[in-house]
N, C-alpha and C positions, 0 to 999 in steps of 0.2 A: 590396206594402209591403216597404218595406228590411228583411231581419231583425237583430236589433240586439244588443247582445252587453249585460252587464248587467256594472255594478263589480262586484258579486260576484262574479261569473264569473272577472274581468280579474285578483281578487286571489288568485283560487284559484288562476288557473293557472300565476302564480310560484312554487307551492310545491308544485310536484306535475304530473309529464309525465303525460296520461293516456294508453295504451297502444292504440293501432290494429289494424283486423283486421288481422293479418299475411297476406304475398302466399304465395300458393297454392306448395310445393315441388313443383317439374319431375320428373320422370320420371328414374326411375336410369339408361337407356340416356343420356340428355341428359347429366346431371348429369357420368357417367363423362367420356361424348367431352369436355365442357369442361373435366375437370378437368386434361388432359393437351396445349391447346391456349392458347396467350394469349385474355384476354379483351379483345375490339376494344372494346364496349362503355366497359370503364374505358380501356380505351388511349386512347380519345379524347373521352372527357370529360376526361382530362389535358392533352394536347392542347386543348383547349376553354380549362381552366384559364390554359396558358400562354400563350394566346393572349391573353385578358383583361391578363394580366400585362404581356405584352410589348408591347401597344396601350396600358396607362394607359385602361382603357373606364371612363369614369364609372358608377360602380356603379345611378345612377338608370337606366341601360340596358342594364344588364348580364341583369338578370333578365327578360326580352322575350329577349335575343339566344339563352339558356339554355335558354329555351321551345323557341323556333325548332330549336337543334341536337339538342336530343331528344326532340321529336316528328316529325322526318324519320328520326332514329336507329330512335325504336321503332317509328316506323309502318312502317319497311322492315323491320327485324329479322321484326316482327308479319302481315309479309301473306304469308309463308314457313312462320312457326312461328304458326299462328293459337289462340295461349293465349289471349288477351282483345282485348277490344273494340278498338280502333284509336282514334286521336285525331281524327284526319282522313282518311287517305286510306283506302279503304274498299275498292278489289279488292286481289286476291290477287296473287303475284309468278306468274311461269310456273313451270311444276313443275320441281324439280331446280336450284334456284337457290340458292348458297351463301348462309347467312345470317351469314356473317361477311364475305362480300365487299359483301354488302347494307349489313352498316353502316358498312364503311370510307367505301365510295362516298358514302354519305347523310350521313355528317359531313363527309367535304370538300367535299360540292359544297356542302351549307349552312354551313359556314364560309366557305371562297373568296367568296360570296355575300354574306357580312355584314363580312367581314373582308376585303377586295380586297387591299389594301396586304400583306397576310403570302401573298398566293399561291404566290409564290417559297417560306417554307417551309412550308408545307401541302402541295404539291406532293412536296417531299421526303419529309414522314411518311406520304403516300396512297404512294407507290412502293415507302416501306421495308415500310412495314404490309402492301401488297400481295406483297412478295416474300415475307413468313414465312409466308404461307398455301401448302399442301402441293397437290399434283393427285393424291394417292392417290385421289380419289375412283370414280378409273377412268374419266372422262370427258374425260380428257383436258383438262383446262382449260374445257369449255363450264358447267359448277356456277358455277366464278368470274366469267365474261362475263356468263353469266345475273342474277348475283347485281349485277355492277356498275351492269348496267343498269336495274334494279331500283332500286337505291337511289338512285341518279343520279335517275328518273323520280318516284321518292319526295320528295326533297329538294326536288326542282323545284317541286313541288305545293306543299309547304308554304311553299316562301320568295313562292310568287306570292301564296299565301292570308292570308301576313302582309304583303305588301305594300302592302296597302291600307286595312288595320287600326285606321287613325288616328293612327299614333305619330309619323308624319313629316307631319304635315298641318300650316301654316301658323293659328294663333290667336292673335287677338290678347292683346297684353302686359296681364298679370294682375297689377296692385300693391295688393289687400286693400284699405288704407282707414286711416284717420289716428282713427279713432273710439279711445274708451280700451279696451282689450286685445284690440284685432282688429290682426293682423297687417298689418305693413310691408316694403317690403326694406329690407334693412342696408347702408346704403354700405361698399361702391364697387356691388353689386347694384342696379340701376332695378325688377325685376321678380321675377317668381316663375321658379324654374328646372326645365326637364323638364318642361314644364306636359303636352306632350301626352300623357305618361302617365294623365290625367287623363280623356283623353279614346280610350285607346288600348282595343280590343275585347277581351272577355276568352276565353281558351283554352277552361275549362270553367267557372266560372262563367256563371251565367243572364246576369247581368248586374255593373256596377263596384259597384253599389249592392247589391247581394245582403244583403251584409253589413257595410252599411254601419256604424260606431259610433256608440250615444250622441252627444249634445251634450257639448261637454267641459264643466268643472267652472264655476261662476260666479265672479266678483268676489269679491263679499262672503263663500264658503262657507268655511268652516275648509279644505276639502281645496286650494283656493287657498293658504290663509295656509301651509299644510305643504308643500305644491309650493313656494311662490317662498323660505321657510326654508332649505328642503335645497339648491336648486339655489345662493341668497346664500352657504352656507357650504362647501359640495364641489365648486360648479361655477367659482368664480371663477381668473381669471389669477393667478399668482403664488402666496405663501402662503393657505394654506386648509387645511380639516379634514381632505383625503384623504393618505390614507398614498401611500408611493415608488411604491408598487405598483397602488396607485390611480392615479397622477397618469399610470405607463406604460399601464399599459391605456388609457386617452381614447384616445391618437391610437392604439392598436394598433386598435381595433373601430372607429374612423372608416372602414379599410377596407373593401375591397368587400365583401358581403356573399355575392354568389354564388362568388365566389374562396373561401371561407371554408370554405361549408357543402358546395361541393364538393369540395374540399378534405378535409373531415372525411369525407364520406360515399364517397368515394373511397377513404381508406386504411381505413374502417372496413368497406366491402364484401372488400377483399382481405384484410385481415386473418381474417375471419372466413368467407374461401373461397365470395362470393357465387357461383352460375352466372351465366353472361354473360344467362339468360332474366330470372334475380330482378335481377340490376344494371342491366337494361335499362329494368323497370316501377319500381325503385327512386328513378334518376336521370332517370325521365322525370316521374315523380307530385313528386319535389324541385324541378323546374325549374320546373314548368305551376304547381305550386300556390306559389312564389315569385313567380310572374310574375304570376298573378292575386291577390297579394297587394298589388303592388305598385302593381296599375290602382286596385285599390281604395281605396288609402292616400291616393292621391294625386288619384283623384276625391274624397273626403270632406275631404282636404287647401284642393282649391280650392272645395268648398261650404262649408262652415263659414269657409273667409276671406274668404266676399263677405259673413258675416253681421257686421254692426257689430256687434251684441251677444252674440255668440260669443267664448268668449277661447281666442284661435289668436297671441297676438303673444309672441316669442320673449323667453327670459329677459333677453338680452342689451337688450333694448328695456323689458319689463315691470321690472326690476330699478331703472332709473336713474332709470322714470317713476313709481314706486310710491306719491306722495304723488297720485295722481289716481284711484287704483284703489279707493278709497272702503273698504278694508277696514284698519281699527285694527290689526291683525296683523302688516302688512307695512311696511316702512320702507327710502325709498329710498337709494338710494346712488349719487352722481353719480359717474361714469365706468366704472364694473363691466364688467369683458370678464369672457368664457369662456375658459375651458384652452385649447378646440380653434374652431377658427372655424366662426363660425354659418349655416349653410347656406342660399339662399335660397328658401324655401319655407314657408310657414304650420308653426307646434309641433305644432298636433293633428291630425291625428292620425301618430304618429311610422315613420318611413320604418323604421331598420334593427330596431328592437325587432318592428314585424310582419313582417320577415323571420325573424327567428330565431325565434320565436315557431311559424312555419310550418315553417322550415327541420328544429328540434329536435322537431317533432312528427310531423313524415314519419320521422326518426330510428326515435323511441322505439318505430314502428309495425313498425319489423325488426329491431332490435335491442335486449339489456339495456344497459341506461344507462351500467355500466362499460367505459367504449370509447376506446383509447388512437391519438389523432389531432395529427399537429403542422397549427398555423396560418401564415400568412404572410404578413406588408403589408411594403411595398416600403418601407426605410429604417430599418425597428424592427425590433427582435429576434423570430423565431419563438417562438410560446409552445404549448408541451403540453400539452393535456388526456388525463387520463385519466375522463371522464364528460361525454356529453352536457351532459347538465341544468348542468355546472360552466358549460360554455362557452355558453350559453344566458344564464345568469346575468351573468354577466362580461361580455357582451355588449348588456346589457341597463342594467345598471348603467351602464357606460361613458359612458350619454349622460347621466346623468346628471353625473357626474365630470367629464366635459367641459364643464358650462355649457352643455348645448342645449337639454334634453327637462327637464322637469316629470315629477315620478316619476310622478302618475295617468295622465299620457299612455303613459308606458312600459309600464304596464301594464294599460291595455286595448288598447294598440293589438298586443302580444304574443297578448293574447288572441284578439287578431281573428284573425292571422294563425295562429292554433291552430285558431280555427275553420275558418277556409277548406281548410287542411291537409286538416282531417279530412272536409269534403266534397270537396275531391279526389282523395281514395283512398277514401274510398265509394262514388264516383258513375262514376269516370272509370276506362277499362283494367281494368273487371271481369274476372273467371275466366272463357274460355267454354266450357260443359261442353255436349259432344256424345253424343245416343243411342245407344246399344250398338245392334247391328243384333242 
């Protein structure tokens, strides 16, 4: 049985991060040698970043690619430094194999991999990154061979194991249904988009369903008449209730989601002087448990919009049509646009709120909430946070502000991706503690 998250749950967890085991502190002999070497780890999940950047990757596949490059990351770092469980690849490196040549190698071959077209500069950063590593080791250079080779054979593994995953498999076109408050596409849209995330295999979750959400709200319920209220007065084009500062935020958090929260958890790891072993399982439990947020979102996405009487149809659709939605509360208004343009994919359950939701909860699980991170979307101003939970919010809000999401959808579908967070750093890349002889 799906397990299923309750509105209670979804309204609690807007006002309040709940706090994660924290990951195991490394060993002072570790801790020193890193403190005095770059960390590959963040190095090229920036690299990762910039790459998303500089490809324009639709953020519906952003979170799948983020999986991909840091579990070939940690599984190579990890079968060297064998602190916890592995993700996937499951033997060990050969003995004496550098674990920072391990990750250079395992993030470019799994970039180059996913990203073909930037080979030219990925190429560049594996050569410069490769040059700052030292051969004090006393071996002459065979530590780094070993270590490339390692990750290279790591990477390999994993890009063959998501290859087949379901994300690029051909299904047929998904268009909901014309019933009253079941989802439609929005011209110039025919169909649903990114469908096979829907259908795409998950990292560590059991399964897309796991955690699946509630049935969203009814027609006729009050929490309807308050959902299509808010979004009539804050989400609409033109004049509306939202302040300047509202109106900027919509299209800043329309951005990618995984550019964002690695982004934050990036300068929030250096800031606060992670080792490369804690920014390894950090950036790795961030990415997997994004990425299985997002199969999930989006498998419940297209089961609630084959149901007719499920209300999965977008404001933009439910606003103009609202003399047919049988509830006295709501009153429609012929031609109603959103701020930000409306995405094409079923409302419920909502895409970027259970990112962040997960994203801000893997956070809270390493760090205190006061944490000073700049964001970034391509054409709008940078915006600063100094708090987690601020930029969780803001994020969250946003879709609404923009005329997409229905505020109960925002927040249970937050909620979900809180849960799922927190069974991915329960469950996944435990401690592994070995008997003293």
């Amino acid at each position: 049985m799906p397990r299923t998250i309750s509105r209670a749950t979804a309204g609690a967890c807007l006002s309040a991060l709940a706090l994660l085991t924290s990951a195991t502190v490394q060993s002072r002999s570790t801790m020193a040698d890193e403190s005095v070497h770059p960390n590959q780890v963040l190095e090229w999940n920036q690299i990762f970043i910039d790459t998303l950047i500089a490809t324009n990757t639709a953020n519906s596949s952003s979170q799948r690619l983020g999986a991909i490059v840091h579990t070939a990351i940690f599984d190579a770092y990890n079968g060297i430094e064998r602190r916890y469980q592995p993700i996937f690849v499951h033997p060990a490196a050969a003995p004496g194999a550098s674990r920072r040549a391990a990750v250079i190698a395992a993030a470019h071959t799994a970039l180059v991999g996913l990203f073909p077209s930037r080979q030219s500069a990925l190429d560049a950063s594996y050569i410069a990154s490769l040059a700052a590593l030292s051969d004090d080791d006393g071996t002459g250079g065979q530590s780094r061979e070993l270590g490339i080779a390692w990750g290279t054979e790591v990477a390999q593994a994993v890009l063959a194991w998501r290859a087949s995953d379901g994300f690029s498999a051909t299904y047929p076109a998904f268009t909901g249904g014309t019933a009253v408050g079941q989802w439609r596409p929005v011209p110039p849209a025919t169909a649903m988009s990114a469908q096979g995330l829907a259908f795409t295999d998950t990292f560590v979750l059991v399964s897309n369903t796991q955690f699946q959400p509630p049935p969203p709200r009814m027609l006729g319920s009050p929490t309807y008449a308050a959902d299509f209220n808010a979004v009539l007065t804050l989400g609409r084009l033109g004049a509306s209730a939202r302040s300047d500062e509202q109106t900027a935020l919509a299209p800043f958090w329309e951005g990618n989601a995984s550019v964002h929260w690695n982004q934050a958890a990036n300068q929030i790891a250096r800031a606060n002087g992670l080792s490369m072993s804690r920014s390894n399982r950090l950036l790795a439990v961030l990415n997997v448990a994004m990425a299985d947020t997002a199969f999930t979102t989006w498998s419940a996405k297209r089961f609630y919009g084959a149901i007719p009487t499920e209300v999965t149809w977008r404001p933009v659709t439910a606003i103009p049509l609202a003399a047919t939605d049988g509830n006295p509360d709501t009153v429609p208004e012929a031609g109603w646009l959103p701020l930000v343009t409306t995405p094409s994919h079923p409302e419920y359950p909502a895409g970027h709120p259970s990112q962040n939701g997960a994203a801000a909860t893997v956070l809270a699980s390493y760090f205190d909430d006061n944490q000073v991170f700049t964001l970034s979307t391509p054409n709008q101003p940078n915006r600063r946070y100094t708090s987690i939970a601020a930029a969780r919010a803001d994020g969250n809000n946003a879709r609404v502000w923009g005329g997409m999401h229905f505020p109960s959808t925002v927040a249970i579908s937050d909620a979900m991706g809180q849960s799922i967070a927190r069974y991915v750093n329960r469950h996944a890349m435990q401690r592994v503690y070995r008997k003293r002889d």
